[in-house]
mmCIF file of the N, C-alpha and C atoms, coordinates in Angstrom:
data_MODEL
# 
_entry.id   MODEL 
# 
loop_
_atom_site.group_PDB 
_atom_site.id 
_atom_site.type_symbol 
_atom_site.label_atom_id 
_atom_site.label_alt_id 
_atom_site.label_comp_id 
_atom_site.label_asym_id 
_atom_site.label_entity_id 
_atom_site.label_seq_id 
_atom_site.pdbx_PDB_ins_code 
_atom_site.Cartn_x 
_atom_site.Cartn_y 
_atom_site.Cartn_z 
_atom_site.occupancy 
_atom_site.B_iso_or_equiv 
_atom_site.pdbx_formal_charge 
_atom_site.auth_seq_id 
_atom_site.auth_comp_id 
_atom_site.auth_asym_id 
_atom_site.auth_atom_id 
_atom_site.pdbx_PDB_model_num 
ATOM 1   N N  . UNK A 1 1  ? 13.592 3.563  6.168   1.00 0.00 ? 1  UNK A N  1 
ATOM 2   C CA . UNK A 1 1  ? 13.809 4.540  7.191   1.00 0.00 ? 1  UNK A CA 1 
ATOM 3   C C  . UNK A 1 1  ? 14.664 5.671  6.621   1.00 0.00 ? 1  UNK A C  1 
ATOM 4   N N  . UNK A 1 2  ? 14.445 7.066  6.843   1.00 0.00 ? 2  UNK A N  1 
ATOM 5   C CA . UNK A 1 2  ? 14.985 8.382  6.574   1.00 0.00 ? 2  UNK A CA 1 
ATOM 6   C C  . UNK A 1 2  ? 16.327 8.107  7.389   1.00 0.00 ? 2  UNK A C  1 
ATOM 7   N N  . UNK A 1 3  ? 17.435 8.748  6.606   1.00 0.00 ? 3  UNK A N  1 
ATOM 8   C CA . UNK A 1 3  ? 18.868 8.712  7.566   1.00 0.00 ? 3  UNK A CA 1 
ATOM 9   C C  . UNK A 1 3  ? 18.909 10.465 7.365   1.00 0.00 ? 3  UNK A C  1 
ATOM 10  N N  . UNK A 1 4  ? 18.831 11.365 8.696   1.00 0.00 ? 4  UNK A N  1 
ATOM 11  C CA . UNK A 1 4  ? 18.847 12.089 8.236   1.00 0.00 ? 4  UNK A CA 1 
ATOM 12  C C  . UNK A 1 4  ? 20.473 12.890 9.351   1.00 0.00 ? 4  UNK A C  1 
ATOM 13  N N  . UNK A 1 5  ? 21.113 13.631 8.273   1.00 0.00 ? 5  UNK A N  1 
ATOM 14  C CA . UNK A 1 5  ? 22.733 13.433 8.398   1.00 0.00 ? 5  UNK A CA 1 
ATOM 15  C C  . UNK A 1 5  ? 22.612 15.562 8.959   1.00 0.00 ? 5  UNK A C  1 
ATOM 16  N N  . UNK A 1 6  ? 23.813 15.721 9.335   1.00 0.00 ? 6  UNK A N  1 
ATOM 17  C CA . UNK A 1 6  ? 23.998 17.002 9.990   1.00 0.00 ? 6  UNK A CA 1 
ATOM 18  C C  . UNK A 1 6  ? 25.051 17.593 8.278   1.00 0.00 ? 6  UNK A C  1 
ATOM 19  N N  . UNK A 1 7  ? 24.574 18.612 8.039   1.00 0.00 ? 7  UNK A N  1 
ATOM 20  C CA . UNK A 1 7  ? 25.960 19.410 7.267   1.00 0.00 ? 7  UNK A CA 1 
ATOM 21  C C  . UNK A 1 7  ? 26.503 20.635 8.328   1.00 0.00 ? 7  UNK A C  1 
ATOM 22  N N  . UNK A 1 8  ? 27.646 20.874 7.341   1.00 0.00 ? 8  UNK A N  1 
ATOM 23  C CA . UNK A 1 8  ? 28.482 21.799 7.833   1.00 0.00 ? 8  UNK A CA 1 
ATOM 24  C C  . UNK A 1 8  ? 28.151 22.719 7.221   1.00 0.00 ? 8  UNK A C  1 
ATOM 25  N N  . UNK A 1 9  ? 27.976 23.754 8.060   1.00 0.00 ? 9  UNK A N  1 
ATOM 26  C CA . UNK A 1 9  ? 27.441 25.095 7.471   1.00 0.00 ? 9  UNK A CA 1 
ATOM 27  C C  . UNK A 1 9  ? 28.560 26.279 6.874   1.00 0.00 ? 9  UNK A C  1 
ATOM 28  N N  . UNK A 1 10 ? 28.087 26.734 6.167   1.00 0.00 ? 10 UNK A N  1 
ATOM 29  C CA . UNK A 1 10 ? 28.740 27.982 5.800   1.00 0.00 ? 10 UNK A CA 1 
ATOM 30  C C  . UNK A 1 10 ? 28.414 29.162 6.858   1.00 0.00 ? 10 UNK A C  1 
ATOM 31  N N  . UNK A 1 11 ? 29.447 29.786 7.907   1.00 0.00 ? 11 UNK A N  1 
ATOM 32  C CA . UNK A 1 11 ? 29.078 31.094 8.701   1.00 0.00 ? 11 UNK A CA 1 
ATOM 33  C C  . UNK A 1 11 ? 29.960 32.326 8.115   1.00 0.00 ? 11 UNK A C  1 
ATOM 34  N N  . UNK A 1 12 ? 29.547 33.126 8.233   1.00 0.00 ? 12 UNK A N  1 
ATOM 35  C CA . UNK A 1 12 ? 30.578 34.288 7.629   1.00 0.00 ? 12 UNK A CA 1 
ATOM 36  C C  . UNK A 1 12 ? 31.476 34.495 9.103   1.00 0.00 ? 12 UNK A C  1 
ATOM 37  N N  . UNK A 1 13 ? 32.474 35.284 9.243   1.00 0.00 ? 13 UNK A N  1 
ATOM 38  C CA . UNK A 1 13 ? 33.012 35.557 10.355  1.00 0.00 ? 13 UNK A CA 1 
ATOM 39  C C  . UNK A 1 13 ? 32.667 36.771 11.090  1.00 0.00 ? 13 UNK A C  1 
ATOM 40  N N  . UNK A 1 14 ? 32.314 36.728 12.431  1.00 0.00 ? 14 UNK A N  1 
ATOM 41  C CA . UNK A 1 14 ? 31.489 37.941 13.216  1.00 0.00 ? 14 UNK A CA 1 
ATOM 42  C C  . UNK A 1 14 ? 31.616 39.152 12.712  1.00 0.00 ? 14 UNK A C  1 
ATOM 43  N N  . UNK A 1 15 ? 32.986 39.693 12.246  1.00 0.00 ? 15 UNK A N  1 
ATOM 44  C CA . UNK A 1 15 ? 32.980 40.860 12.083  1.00 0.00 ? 15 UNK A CA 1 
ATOM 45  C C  . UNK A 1 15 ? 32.472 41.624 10.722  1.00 0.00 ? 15 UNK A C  1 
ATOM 46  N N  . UNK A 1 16 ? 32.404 40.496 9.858   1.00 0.00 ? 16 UNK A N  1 
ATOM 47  C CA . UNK A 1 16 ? 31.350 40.660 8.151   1.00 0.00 ? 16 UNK A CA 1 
ATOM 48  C C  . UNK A 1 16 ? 29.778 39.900 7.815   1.00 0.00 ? 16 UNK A C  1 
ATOM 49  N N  . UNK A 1 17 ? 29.608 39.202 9.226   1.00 0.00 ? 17 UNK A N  1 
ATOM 50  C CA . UNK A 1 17 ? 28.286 39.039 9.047   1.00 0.00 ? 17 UNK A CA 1 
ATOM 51  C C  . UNK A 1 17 ? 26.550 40.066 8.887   1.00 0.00 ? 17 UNK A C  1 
ATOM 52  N N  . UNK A 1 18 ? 27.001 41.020 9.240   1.00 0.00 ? 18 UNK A N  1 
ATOM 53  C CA . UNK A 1 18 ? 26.083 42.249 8.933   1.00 0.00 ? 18 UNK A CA 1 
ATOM 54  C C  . UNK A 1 18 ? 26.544 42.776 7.326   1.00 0.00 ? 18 UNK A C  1 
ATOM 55  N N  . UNK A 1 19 ? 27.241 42.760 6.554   1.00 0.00 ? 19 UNK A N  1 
ATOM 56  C CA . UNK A 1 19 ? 27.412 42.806 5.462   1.00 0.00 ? 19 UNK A CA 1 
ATOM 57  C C  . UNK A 1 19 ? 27.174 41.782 4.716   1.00 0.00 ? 19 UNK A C  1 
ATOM 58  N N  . UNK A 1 20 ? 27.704 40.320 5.307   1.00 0.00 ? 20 UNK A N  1 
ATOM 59  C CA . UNK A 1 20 ? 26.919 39.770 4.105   1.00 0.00 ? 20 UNK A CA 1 
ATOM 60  C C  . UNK A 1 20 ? 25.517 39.544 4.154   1.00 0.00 ? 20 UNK A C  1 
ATOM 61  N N  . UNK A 1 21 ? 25.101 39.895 4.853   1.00 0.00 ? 21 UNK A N  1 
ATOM 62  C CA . UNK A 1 21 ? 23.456 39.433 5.223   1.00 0.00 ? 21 UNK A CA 1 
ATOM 63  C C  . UNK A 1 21 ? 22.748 40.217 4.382   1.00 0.00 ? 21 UNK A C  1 
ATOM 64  N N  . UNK A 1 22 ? 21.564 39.937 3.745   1.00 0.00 ? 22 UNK A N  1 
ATOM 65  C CA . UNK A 1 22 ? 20.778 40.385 3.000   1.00 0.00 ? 22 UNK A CA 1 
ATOM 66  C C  . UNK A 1 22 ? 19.604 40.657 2.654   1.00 0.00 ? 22 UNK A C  1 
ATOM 67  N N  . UNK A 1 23 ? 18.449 41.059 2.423   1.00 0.00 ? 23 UNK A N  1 
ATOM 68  C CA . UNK A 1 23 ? 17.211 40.473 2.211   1.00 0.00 ? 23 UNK A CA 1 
ATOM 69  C C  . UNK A 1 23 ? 16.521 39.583 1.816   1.00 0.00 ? 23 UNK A C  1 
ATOM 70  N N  . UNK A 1 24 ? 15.575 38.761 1.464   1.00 0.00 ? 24 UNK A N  1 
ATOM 71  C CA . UNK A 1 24 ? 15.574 37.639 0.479   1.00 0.00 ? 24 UNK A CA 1 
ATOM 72  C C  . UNK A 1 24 ? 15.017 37.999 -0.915  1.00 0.00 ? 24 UNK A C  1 
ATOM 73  N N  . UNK A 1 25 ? 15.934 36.851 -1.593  1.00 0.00 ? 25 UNK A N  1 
ATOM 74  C CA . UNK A 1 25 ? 16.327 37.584 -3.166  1.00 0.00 ? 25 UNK A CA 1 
ATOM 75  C C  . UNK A 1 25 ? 14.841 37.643 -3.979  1.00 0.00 ? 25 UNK A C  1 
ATOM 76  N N  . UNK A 1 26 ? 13.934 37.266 -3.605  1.00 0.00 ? 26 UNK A N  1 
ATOM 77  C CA . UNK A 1 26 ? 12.573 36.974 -3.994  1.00 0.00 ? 26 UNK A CA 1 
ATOM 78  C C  . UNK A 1 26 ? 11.623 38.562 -3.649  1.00 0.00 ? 26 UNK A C  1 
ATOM 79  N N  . UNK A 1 27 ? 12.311 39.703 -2.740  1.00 0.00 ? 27 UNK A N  1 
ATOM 80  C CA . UNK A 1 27 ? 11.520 40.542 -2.305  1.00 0.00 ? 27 UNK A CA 1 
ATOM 81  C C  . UNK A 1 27 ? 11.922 42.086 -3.178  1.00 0.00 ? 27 UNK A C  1 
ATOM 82  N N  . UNK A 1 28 ? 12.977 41.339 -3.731  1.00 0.00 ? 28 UNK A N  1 
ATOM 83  C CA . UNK A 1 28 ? 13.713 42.972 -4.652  1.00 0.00 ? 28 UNK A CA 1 
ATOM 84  C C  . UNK A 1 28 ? 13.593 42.618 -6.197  1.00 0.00 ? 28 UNK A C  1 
ATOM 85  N N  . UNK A 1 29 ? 13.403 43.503 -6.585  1.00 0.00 ? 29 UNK A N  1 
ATOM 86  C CA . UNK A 1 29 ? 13.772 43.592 -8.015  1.00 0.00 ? 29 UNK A CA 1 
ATOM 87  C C  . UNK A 1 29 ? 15.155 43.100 -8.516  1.00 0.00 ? 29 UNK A C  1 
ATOM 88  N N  . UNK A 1 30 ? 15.469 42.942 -9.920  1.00 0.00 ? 30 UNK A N  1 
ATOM 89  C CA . UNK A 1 30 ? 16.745 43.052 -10.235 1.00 0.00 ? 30 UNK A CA 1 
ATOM 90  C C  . UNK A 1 30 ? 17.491 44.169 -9.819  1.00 0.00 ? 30 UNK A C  1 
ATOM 91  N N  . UNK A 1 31 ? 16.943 45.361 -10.964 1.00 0.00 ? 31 UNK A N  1 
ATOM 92  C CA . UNK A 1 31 ? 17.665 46.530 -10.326 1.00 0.00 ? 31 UNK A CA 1 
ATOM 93  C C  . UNK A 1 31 ? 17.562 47.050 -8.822  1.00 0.00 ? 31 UNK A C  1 
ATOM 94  N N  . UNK A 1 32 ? 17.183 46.896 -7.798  1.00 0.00 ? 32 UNK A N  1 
ATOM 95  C CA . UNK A 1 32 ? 17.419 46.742 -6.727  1.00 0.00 ? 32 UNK A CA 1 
ATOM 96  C C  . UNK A 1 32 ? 18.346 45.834 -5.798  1.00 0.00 ? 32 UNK A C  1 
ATOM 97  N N  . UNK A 1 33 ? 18.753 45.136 -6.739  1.00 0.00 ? 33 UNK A N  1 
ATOM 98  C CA . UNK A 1 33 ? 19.552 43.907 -6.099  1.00 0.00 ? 33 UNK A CA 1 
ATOM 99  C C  . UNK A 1 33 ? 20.645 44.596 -6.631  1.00 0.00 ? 33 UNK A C  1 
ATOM 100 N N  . UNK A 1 34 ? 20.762 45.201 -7.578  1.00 0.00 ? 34 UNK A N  1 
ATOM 101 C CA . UNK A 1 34 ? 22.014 45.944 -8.094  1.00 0.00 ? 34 UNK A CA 1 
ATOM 102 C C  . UNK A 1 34 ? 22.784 46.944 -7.663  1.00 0.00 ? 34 UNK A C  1 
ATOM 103 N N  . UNK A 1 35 ? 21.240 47.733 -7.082  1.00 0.00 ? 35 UNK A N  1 
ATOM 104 C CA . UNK A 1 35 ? 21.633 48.942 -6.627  1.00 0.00 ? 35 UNK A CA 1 
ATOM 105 C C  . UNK A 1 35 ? 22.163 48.795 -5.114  1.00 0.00 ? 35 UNK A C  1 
ATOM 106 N N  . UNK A 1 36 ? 22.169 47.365 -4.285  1.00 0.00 ? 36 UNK A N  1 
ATOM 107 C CA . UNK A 1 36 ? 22.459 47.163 -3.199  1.00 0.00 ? 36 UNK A CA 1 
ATOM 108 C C  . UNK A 1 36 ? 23.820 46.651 -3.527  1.00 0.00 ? 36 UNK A C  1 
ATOM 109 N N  . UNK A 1 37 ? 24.074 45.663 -4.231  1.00 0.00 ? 37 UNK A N  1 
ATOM 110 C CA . UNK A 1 37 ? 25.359 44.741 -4.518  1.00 0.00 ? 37 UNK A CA 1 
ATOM 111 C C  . UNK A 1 37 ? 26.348 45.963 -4.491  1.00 0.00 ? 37 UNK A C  1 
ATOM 112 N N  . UNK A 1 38 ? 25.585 46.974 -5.410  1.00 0.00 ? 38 UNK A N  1 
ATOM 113 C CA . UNK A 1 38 ? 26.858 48.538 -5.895  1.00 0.00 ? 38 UNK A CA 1 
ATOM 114 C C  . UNK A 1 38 ? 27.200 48.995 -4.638  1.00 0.00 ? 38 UNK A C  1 
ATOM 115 N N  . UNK A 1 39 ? 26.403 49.359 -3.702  1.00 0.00 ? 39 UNK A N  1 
ATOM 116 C CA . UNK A 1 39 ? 26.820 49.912 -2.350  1.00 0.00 ? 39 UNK A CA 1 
ATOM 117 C C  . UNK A 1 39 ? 27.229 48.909 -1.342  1.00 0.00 ? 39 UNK A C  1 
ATOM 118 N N  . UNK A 1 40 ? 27.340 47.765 -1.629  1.00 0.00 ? 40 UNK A N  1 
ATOM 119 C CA . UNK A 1 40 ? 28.033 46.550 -0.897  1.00 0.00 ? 40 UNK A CA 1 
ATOM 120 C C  . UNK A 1 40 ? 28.639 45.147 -1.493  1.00 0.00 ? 40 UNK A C  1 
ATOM 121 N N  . UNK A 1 41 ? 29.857 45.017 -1.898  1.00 0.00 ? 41 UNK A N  1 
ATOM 122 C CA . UNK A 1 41 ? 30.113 43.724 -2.532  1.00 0.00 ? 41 UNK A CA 1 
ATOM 123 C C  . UNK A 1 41 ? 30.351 42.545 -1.711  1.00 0.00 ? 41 UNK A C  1 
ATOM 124 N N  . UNK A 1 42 ? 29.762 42.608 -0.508  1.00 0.00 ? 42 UNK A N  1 
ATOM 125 C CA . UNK A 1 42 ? 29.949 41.372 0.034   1.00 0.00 ? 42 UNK A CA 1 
ATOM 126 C C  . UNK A 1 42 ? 28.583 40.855 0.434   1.00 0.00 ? 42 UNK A C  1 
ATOM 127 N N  . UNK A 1 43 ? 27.471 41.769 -0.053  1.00 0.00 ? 43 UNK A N  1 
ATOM 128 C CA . UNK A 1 43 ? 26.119 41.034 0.298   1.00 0.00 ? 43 UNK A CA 1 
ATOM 129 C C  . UNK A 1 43 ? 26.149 39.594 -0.379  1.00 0.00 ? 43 UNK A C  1 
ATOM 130 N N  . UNK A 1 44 ? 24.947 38.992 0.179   1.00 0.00 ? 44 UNK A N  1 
ATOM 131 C CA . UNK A 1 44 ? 24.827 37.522 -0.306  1.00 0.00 ? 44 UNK A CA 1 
ATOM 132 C C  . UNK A 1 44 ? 24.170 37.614 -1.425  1.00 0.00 ? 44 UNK A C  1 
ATOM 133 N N  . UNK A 1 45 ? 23.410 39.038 -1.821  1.00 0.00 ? 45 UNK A N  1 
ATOM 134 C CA . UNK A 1 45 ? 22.880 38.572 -2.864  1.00 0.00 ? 45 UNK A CA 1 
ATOM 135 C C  . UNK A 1 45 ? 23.662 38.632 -4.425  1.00 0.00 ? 45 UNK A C  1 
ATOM 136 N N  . UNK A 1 46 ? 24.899 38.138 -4.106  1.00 0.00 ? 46 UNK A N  1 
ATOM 137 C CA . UNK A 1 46 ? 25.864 38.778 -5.267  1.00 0.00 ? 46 UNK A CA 1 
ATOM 138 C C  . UNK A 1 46 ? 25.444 36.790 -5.530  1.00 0.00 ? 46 UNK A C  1 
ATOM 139 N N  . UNK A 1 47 ? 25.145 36.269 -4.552  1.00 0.00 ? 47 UNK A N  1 
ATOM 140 C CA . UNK A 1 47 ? 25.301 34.110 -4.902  1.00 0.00 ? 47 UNK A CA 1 
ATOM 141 C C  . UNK A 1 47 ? 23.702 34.296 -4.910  1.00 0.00 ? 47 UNK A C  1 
ATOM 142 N N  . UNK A 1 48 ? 22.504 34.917 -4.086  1.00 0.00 ? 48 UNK A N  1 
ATOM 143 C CA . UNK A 1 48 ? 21.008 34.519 -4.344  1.00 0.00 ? 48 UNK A CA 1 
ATOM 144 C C  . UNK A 1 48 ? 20.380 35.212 -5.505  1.00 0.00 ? 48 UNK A C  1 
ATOM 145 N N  . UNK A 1 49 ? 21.054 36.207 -6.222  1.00 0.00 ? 49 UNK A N  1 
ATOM 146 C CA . UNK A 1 49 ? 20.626 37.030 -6.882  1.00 0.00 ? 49 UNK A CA 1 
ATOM 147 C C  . UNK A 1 49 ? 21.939 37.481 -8.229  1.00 0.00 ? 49 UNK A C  1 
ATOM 148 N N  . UNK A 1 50 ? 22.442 36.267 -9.013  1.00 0.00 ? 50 UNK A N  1 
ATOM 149 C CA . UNK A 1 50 ? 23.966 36.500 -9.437  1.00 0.00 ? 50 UNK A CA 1 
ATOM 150 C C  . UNK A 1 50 ? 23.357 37.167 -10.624 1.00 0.00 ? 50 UNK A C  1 
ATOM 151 N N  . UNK A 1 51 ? 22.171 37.259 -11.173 1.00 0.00 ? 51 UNK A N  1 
ATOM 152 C CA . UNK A 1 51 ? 21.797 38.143 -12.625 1.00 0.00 ? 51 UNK A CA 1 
ATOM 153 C C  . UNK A 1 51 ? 22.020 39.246 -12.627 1.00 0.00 ? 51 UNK A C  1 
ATOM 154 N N  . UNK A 1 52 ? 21.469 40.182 -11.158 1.00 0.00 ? 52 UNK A N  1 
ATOM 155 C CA . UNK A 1 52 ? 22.373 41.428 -10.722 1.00 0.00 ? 52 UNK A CA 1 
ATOM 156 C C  . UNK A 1 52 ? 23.505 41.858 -10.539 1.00 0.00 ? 52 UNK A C  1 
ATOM 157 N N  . UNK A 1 53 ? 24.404 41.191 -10.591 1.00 0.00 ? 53 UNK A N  1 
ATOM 158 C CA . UNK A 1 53 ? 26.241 41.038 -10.406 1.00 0.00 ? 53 UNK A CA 1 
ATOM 159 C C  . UNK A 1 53 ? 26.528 41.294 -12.024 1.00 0.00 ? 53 UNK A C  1 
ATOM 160 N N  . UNK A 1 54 ? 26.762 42.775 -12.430 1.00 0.00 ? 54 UNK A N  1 
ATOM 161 C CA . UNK A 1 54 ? 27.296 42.774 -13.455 1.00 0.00 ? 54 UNK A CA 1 
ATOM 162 C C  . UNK A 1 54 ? 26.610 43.748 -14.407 1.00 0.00 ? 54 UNK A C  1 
ATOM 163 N N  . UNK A 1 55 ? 26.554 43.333 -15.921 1.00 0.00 ? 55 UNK A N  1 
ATOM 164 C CA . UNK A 1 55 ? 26.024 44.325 -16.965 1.00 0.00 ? 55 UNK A CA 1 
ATOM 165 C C  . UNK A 1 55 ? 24.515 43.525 -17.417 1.00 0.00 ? 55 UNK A C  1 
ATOM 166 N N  . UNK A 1 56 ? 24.158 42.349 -16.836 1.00 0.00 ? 56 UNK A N  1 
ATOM 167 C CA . UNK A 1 56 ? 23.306 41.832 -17.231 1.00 0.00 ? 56 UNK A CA 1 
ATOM 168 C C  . UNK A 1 56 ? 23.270 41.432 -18.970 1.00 0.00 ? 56 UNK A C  1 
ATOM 169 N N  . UNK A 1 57 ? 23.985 41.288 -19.112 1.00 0.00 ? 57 UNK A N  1 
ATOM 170 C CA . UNK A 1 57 ? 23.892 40.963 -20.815 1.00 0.00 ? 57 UNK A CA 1 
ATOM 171 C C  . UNK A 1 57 ? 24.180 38.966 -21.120 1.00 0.00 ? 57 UNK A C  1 
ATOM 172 N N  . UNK A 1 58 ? 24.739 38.794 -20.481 1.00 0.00 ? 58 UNK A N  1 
ATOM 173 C CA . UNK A 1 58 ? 24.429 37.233 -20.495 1.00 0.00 ? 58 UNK A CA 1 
ATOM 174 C C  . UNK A 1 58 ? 23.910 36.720 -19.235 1.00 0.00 ? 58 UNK A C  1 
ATOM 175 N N  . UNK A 1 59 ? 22.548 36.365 -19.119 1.00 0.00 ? 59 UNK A N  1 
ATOM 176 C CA . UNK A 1 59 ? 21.935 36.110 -18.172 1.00 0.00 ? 59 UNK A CA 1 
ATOM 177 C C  . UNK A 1 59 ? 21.031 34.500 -18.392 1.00 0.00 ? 59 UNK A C  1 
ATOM 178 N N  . UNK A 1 60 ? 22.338 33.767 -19.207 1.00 0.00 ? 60 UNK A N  1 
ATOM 179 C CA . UNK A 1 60 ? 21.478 32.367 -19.494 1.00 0.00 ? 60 UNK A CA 1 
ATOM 180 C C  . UNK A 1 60 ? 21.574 31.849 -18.071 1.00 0.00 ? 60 UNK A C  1 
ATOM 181 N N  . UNK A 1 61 ? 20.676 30.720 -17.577 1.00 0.00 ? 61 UNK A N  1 
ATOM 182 C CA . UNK A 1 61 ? 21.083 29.719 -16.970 1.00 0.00 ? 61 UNK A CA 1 
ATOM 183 C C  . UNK A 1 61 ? 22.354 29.241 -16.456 1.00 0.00 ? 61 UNK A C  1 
ATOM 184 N N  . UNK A 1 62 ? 23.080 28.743 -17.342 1.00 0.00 ? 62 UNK A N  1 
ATOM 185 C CA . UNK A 1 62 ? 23.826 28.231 -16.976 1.00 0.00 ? 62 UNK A CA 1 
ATOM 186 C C  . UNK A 1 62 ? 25.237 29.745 -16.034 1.00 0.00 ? 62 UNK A C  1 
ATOM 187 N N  . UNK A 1 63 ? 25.462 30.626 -17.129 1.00 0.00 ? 63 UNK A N  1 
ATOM 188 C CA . UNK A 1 63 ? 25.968 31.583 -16.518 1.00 0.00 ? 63 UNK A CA 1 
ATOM 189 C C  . UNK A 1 63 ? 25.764 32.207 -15.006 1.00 0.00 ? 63 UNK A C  1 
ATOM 190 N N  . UNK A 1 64 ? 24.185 32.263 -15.391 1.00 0.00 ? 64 UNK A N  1 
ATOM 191 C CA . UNK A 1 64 ? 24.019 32.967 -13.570 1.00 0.00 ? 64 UNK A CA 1 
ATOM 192 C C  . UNK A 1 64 ? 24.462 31.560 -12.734 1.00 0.00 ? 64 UNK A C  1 
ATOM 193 N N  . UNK A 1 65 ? 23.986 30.576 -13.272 1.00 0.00 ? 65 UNK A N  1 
ATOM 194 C CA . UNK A 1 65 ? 24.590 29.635 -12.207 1.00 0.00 ? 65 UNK A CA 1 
ATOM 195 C C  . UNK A 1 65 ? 26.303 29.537 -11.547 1.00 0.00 ? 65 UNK A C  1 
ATOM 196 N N  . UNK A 1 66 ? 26.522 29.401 -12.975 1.00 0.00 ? 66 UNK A N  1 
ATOM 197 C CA . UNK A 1 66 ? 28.375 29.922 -12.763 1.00 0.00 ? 66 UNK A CA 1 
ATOM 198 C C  . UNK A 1 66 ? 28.583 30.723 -12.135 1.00 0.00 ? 66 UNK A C  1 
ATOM 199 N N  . UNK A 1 67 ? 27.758 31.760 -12.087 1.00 0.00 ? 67 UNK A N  1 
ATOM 200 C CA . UNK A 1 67 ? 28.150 33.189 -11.287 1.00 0.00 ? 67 UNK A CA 1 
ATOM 201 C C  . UNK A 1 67 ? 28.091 32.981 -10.126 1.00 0.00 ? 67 UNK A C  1 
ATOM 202 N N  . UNK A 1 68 ? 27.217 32.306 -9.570  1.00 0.00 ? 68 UNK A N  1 
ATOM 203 C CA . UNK A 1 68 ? 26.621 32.137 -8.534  1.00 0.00 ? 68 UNK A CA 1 
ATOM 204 C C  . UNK A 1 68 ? 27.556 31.604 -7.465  1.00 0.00 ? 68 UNK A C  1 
ATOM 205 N N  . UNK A 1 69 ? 27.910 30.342 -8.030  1.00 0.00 ? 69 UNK A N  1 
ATOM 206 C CA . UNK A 1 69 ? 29.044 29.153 -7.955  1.00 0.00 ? 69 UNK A CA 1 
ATOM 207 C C  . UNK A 1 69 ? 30.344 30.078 -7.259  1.00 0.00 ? 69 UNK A C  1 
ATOM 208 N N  . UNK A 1 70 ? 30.622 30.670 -8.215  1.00 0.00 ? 70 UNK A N  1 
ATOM 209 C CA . UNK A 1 70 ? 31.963 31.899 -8.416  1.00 0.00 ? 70 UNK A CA 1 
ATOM 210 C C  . UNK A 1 70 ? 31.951 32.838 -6.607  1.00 0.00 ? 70 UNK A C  1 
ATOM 211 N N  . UNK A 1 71 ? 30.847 33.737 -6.482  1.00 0.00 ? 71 UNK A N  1 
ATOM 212 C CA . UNK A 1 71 ? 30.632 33.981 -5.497  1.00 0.00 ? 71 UNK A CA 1 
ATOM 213 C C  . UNK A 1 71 ? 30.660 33.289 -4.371  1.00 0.00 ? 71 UNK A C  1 
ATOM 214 N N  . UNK A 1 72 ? 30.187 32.052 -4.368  1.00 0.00 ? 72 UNK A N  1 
ATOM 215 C CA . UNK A 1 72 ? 30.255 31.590 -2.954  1.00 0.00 ? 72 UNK A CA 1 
ATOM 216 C C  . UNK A 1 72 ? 31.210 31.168 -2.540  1.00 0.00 ? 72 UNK A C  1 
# 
């Protein structure tokens, strides 16, 4: 039998939830994700999209993951 359990969610607080909200990271480009992050540092896609957060020059795996991590 499936046990299936409730988590606790992550909410932003009312008054920064229109900032962090975002598009989904699958519909923009990199440089588009960049050019949004630049005009907003609290979008989400700085954690769905962490390759854009930055100069792009180390963009292994494990880093964007770190990055990612870092942001949230």
């Amino acid at each position: 039998m499936s046990v299936i359990k409730p988590f606790r969610a992550l909410r932003p607080v009312p008054d920064k939830a229109e900032q962090v909200s975002c598009v989904p990271y699958d519909v923009i480009s990199v440089d588009e994700a960049r050019d949004l992050i630049g005009q907003n540092e609290l979008s989400f896609l700085r954690v769905t999209r962490p390759e854009a957060d930055g100069d792009g020059a180390d963009a292994s795996a494990e880093t964007v993951t770190a990055a990612a991590r870092e942001h949230l």
